[in-house]
C-alpha positions in Angstrom: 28.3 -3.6 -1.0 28.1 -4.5 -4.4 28.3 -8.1 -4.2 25.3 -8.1 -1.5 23.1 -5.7 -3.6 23.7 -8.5 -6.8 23.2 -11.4 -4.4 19.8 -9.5 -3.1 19.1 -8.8 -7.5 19.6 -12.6 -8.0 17.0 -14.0 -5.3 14.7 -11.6 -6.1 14.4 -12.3 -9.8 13.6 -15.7 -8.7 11.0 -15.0 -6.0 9.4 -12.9 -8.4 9.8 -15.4 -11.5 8.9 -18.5 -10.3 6.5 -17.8 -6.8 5.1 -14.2 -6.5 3.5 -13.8 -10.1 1.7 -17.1 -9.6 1.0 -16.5 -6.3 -0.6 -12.8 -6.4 -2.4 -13.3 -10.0 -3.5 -17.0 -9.2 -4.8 -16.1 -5.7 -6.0 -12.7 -6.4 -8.1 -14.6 -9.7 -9.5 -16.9 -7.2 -10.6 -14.6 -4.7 -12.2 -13.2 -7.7 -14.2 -16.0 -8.7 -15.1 -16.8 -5.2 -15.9 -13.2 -4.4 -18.1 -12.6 -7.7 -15.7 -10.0 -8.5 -16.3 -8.3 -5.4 -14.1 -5.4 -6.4 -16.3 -4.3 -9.3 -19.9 -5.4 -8.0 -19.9 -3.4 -5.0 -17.6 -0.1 -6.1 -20.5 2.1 -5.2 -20.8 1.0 -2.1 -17.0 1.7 -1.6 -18.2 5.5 -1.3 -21.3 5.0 0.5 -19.3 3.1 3.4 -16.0 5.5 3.6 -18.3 8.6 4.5 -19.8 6.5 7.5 -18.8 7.6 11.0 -17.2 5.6 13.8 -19.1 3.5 16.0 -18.8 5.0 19.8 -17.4 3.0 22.5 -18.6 1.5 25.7 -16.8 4.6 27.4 -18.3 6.8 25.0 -15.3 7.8 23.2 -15.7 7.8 19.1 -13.2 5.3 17.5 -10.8 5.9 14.6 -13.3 6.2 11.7 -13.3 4.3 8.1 -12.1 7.6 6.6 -9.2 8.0 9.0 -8.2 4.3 9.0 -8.5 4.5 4.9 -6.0 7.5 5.1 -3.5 5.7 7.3 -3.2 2.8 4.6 -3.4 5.3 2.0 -0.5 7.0 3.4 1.5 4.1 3.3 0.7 3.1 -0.1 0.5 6.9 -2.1 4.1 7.7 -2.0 7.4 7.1 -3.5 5.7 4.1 -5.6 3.5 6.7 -7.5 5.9 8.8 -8.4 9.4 6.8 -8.2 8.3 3.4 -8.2 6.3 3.8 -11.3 9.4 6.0 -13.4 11.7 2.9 -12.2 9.3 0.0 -13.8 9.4 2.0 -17.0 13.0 2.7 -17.1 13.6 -0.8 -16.9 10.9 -2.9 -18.5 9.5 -0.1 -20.8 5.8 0.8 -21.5 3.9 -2.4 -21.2 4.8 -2.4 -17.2 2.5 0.1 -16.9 -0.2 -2.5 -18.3 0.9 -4.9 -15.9 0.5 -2.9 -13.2 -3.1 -2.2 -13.5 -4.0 -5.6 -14.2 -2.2 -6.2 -10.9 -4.5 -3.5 -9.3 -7.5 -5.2 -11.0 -6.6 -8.8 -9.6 -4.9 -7.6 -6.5 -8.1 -5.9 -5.0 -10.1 -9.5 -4.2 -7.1 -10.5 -2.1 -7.1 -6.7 -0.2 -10.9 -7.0 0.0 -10.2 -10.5 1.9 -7.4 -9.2 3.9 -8.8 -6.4 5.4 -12.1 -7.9 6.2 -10.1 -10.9 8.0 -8.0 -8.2 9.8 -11.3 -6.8 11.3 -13.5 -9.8 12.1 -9.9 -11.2 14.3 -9.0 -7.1 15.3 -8.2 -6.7 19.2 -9.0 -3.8 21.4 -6.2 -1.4 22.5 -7.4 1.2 24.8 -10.4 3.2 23.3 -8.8 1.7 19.8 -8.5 -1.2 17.9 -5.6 -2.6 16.6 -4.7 -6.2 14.4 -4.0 -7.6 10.9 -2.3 -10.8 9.0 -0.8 -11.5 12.5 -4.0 -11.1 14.5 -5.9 -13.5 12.1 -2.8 -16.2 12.2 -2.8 -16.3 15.4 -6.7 -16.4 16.2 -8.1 -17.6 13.0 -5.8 -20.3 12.3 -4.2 -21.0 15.7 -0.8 -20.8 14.3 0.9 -17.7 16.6 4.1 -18.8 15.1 2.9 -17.8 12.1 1.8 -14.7 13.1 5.3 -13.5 15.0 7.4 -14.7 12.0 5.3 -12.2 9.9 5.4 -9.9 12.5 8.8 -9.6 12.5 8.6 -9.5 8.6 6.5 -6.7 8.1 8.4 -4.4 10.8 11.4 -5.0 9.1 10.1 -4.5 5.6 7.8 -1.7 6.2 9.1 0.3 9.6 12.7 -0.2 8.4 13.5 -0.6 5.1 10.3 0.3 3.1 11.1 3.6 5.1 15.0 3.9 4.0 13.6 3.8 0.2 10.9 6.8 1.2 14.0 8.8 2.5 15.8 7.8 0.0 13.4 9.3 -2.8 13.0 12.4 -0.6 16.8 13.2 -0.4 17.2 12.5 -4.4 14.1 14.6 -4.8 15.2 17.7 -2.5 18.3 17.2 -4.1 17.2 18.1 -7.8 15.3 20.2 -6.9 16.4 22.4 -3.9 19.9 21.2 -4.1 19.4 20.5 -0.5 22.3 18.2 0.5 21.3 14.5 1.4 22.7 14.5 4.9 21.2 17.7 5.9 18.0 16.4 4.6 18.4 13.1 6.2 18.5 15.1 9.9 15.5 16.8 9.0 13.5 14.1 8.0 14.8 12.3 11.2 13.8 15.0 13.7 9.9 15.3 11.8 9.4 11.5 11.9 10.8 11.6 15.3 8.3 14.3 16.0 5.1 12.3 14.8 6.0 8.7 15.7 6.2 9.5 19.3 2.6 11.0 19.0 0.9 7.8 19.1 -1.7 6.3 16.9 -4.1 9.5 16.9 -1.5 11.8 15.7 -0.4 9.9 13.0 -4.4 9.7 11.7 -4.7 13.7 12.4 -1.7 14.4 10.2 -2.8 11.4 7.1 -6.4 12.5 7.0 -4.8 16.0 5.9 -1.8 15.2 4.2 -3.1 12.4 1.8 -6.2 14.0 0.3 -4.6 17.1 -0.2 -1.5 16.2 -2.0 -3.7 13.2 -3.9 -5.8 16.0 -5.1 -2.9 18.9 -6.7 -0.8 15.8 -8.2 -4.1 14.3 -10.0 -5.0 18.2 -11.0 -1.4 18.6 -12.6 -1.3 14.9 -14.5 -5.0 16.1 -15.9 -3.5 19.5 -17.0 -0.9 17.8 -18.3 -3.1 14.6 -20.3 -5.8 18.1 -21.7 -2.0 19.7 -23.0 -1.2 16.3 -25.1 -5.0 15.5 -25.9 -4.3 14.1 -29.4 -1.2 11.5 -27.9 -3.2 10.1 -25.7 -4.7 7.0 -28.4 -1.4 6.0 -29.3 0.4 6.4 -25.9 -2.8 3.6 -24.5 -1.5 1.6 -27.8 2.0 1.2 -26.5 1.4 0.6 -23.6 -0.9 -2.6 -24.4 1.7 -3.4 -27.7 4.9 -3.2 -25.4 3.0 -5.3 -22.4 3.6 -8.4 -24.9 6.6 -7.5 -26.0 6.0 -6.6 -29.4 7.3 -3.0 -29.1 10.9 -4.6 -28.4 12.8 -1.2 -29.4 11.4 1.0 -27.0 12.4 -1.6 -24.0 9.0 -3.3 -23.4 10.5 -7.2 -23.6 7.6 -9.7 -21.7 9.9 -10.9 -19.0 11.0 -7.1 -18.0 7.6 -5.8 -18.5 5.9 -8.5 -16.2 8.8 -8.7 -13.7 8.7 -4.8 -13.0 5.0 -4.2 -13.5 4.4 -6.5 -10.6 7.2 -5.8 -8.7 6.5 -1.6 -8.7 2.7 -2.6 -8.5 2.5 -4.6 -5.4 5.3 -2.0 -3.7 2.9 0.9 -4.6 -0.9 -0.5 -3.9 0.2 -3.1 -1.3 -2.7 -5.6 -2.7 -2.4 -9.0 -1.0 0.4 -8.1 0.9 -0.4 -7.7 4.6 0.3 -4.5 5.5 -3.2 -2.4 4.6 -4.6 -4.7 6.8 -2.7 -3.5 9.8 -4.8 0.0 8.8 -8.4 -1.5 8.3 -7.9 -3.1 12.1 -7.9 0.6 13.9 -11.4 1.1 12.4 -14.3 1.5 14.8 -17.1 0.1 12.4 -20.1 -1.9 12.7 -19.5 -4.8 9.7 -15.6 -6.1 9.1 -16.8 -6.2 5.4 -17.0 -2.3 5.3 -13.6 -2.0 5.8 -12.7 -4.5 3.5 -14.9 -2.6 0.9 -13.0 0.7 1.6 -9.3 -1.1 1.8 -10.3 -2.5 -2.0 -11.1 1.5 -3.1 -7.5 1.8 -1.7 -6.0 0.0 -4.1 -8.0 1.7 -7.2 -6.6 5.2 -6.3 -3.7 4.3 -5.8 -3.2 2.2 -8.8 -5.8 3.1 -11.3 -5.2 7.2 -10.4 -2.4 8.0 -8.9 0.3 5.5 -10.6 -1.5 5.9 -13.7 -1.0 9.6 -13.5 2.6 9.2 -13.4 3.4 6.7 -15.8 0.9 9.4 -18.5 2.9 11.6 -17.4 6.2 10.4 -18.4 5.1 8.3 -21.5 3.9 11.6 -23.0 7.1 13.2 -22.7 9.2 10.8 -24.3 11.8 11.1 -21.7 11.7 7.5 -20.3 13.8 6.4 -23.6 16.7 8.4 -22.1 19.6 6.0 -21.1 19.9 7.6 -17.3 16.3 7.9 -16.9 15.9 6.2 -13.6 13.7 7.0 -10.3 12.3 10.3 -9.4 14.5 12.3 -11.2 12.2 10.4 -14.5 9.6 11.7 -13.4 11.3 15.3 -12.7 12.4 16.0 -16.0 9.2 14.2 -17.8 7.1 16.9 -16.0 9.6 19.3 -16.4 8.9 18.7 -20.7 4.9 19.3 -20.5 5.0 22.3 -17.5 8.3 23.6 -17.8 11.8 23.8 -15.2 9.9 24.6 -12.3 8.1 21.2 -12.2 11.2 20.0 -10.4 10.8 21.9 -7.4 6.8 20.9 -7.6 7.4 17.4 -7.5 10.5 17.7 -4.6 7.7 19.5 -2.6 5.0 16.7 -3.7 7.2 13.6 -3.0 8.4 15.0 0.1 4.5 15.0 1.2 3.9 11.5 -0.5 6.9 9.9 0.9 7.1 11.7 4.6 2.8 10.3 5.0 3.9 7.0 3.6 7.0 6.9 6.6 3.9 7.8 9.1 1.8 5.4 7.9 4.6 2.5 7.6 6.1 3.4 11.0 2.5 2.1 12.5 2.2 -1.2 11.0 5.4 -1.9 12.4 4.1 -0.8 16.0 1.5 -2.7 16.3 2.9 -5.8 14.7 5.7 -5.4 18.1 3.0 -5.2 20.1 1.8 -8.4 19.1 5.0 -10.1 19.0 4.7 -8.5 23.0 3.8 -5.5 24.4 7.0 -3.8 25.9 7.6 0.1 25.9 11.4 -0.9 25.7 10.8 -2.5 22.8 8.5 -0.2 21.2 11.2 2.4 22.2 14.1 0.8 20.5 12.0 0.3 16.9 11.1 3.7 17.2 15.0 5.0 17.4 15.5 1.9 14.4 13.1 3.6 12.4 15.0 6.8 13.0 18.1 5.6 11.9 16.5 3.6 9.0 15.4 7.1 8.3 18.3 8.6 7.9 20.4 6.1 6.1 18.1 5.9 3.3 18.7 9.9 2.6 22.2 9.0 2.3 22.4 5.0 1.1 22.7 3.8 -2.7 19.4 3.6 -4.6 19.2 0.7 -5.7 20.2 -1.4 -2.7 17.3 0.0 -0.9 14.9 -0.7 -3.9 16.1 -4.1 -4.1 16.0 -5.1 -0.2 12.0 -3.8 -0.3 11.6 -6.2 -3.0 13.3 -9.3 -0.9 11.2 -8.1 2.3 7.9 -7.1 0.1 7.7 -10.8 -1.3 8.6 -12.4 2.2 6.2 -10.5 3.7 3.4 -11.3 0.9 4.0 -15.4 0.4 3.3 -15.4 4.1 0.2 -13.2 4.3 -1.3 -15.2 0.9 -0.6 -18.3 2.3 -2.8 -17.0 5.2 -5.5 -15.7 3.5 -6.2 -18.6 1.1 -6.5 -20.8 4.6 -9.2 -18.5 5.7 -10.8 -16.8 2.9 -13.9 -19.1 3.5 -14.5 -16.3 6.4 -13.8 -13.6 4.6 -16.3 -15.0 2.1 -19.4 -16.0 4.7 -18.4 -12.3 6.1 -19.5 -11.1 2.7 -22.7 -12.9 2.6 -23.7 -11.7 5.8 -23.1 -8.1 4.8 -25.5 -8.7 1.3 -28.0 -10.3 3.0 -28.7 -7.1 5.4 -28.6 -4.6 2.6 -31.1 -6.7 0.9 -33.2 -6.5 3.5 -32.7 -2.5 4.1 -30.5 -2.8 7.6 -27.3 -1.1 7.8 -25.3 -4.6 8.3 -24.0 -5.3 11.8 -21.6 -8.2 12.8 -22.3 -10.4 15.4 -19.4 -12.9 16.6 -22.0 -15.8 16.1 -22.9 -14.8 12.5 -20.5 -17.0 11.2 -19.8 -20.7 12.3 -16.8 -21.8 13.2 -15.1 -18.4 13.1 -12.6 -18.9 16.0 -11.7 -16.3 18.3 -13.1 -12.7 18.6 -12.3 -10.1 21.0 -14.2 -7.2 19.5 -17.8 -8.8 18.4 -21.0 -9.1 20.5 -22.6 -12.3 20.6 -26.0 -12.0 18.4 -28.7 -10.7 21.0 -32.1 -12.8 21.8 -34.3 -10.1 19.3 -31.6 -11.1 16.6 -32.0 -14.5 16.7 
C-alpha cells in the first residue's frame, strides 16, 4: 500500500508541476480577458439572479430553482476542503498556500462562469427536470461523445467514489477526536444515512442541501468572525505572511515557492471545484430562463467557498500558531487551532460541523456521478450498482489511510479537470456569445431569455425554444 500511495505522490507532483498550474491559471486568465472579467463586472448581479424562481414546465410543474441547484454544487464543494483541505495545504507548504488559493479562486471563476453556462445552453430534459454538464456539451457541442463518456467515467469515479472516501475519511478522523466514536462504527453509520438519501432521488438530495449548506455556512463563518474580533490586532501581520511566505521569503515557517504553489492549487481546486467539471453537473438541474444566470450564480459559488469559507479556516489556524506543530496535519489542525482561540470544546464543534460539511458534500458528489451514468446509458442496474459502489466507497474511507485517499482525489481531480478545460477552451466562443446575449437584454430593461437560435452555429439543444415570429 505504500508503494502505490508513493507511485500515486510521484504522478501527481508532475500533473500538477508541469500541466495543471498552466492549464487552470493560463485558461482561467484567458477566460478573463475574453470575459471582461466577468467574475468581478457582474458580482451584483450574482445576487439579483440566485433569488429568482424557477421557470414552470409545460406540465405545469416548477423546476429545481437557481437557489436549489446553487446548493447542490455548493454542497459538493463546502466541505472537507474548507476545513481539512485547507489545514493540509498549510501543513505542508506553509502560509503563502493560502495566497495561492485565493488567487486560484480569483482566476478560477471565468472558467466556472464558462462551464456552467455551457452545461445549461447543451442541458437535457429528464422527467419534469433537467440534467447535463462537461459530458452533455462534449457530446452535443463538440460532437465528440467519446469525449464525453471518457469524462463520464472520470468524474463518477473521482467524485461518487473516491472524492467521497476522503469526505468519510475526514468525518471518521473528526468523530474520532472529538466523540472518540470508533471509525468503523462511524463508517456503518455514515453508510446507512447516504444510503438513506441517495436512493431518494434528485429532489431529496436538493431538499436536504438547501438546508444543510446555508445553515452550517452561516455558524462556521459566525465562529471564524468571533474568532478574527478575539485576535483583532494579529490580523495585519498574519495578511503579511501570508503574501511574504507565498514567494517563499518566509522560508522558516515552511512557506517554500514550489510547496506553497503546489498545495495552494492543489487544496484550491479540490475545495471550489473552478474549471473542473463537476459544478457544472449542478448548474444543468436548473429550471431558468437564460444559461448565463446559472453561470453567474456557479461563479458566486466559487467566491464563498474560497474567499469565505476557506479563508475562514486558514485565519483561523494562522492566528493560533498551531500549523508550525510537526504533526499538524488535516482536521485535527484545524481542531486544536480552534481549540487555542475558543477553548477544548471546539473539538466536538468542528466534529459536528465537518460531519454536516462533509455528509452535504457526499450528497452532492453522489449526483454528479448519477447523472454522468446516465449519460454514459440510462440503466437502473447500473445506476443500482454505483449506488451500492458509493456505499462501499463510503465506508472504506472511514476506515482507509489518509493520505492515500487525499492523493488518489488529486490523480482523479486533475484527470477530470485537463479533460473538462480542454473542453471548454474548444467552446468558450459560446459561452462568450451567451454572455452578450444576456447584456444586451438587461440594457434594454428585459429580464434575458434564451432562444436556441440566439446564437449561430450553437449545435444541438434539447431544452431551448426556437426565437418566436414577435422576437425576430
Amino acid at each position: 500500500m505504500e508503494t502505490i500511495d508513493q507511485y500515486i505522490l510521484t504522478i501527481n507532483d508532475y500533473l500538477y508541476t508541469y500541466l495543471m498550474i498552466a492549464l487552470l491559471i493560463g485558461l482561467g486568465l484567458f477566460f478573463s480577458i475574453k470575459t471582461n472579467f466577468v467574475q468581478f463586472r457582474l458580482f451584483k448581479e450574482m445576487f439579483r439572479v440566485i433569488l429568482e424562481k424557477s421557470t414552470i414546465s409545460t406540465s405545469g410543474k416548477r423546476g429545481i430553482s437557481s437557489f436549489q441547484a446553487f446548493t447542490i454544487s455548493a454542497a459538493s464543494r463546502i466541505g472537507t476542503g474548507n476545513l481539512a483541505g485547507v489545514a493540509t495545504a498549510i501543513a505542508a507548504g506553509g502560509p503563502g498556500a493560502v495566497f495561492w488559493m485565493w488567487v486560484i479562486a480569483f482566476i478560477g471563476a471565468a472558467s466556472s462562469f464558462v462551464e456552467s453556462t455551457l452545461a445549461q445552453i447543451y442541458k437535457v430534459k429528464d422527467n419534469d427536470n433537467f440534467r447535463g454538464g462537461p459530458a452533455y456539451y462534449m457530446e452535443r457541442g463538440l460532437n465528440k461523445r467519446w469525449m464525453g463518456i471518457i469524462f463520464a467515467i472520470t468524474i463518477t469515479f473521482c467524485f461518487g467514489l473516491v472524492f467521497n472516501a476522503v469526505q468519510s475519511n475526514t468525518i471518521s478522523i473528526a468523530m474520532n477526536e472529538g466523540f472518540n466514536v470508533s471509525k468503523p462504527l462511524m463508517g456503518l453509520v455514515l453508510a446507512v444515512l447516504t444510503a438513506f438519501i441517495i436512493f431518494g432521488g434528485l429532489k431529496r438530495i436538493a431538499q436536504v442541501t438547501q438546508v444543510l449548506v446555508p445553515v452550517m455556512a452561516i455558524i462556521y463563518l459566525i465562529v471564524a468572525g468571533i474568532v478574527l474580533l478575539m485576535n483583532l490586532t494579529e490580523i495585519p501581520a498574519m495578511f503579511m505572511l501570508i503574501v511574504k511566505s507565498a514567494f517563499g521569503m518566509e522560508e522558516a515557517l515552511g512557506g517554500t515557492l514550489g510547496a506553497a504553489v503546489l498545495n495552494g492549487v492543489k487544496r484550491g481546486l479540490f475545495s471550489n471545484e473552478a474549471g473542473m467539471g463537476s459544478a457544472p453537473n449542478a448548474a444543468a438541474t436548473a429550471s431558468v430562463s437564460h444559461p448565463v444566470k446559472q453561470g453567474l450564480i456557479q461563479t458566486l459559488g466559487v467566491f464563498v467557498d474560497t474567499i469565505l469559507v476557506c479563508s475562514a479556516t486558514a485565519f483561523i489556524i494562522l492566528l493560533s500558531g498551531e500549523y508550525l506543530r510537526e504533526d499538524a496535519s488535516s482536521i485535527n489542525l484545524t481542531q486544536s487551532a480552534l481549540s487555542v482561540h475558543i477553548g477544548d470544546w471546539a473539538t466536538i464543534f468542528l466534529a459536528v460541523a465537518i460531519f454536516l460539511f462533509a455528509f452535504s458534500s457526499v450528497i452532492g458528489n453522489y449526483y454528479y456521478g448519477e447523472t454522468n451514468i446516465e449519460f454514459i446509458k440510462e440503466s437502473s442496474v447500473a445506476l443500482f450498482i454505483y449506488r451500492l459502489a458509493v456505499i462501499a466507497m463510503v465506508y472504506f474511507g472511514s476506515v482507509a489511510k489518509i493520505s492515500l485517499v487525499w492523493d488518489l482525489a488529486d490523480l482523479f481531480m486533475a484527470i477530470m479537470a485537463f479533460i473538462n478545460l480542454i473542453a471548454i477552451a474548444m467552446l468558450y466562443k459560446i459561452a462568450m456569445a451567451a454572455l452578450r446575449d444576456y447584456r444586451q437584454q438587461r440594457k434594454a430593461g428585459k429580464d434575458p431569455v434564451f432562444y436556441a437560435d440566439s446564437i449561430e452555429g450553437i449545435g444541438d439543444t434539447d431544452c431551448w425554444e426556437r426565437k418566436p415570429e414577435t422576437e425576430k
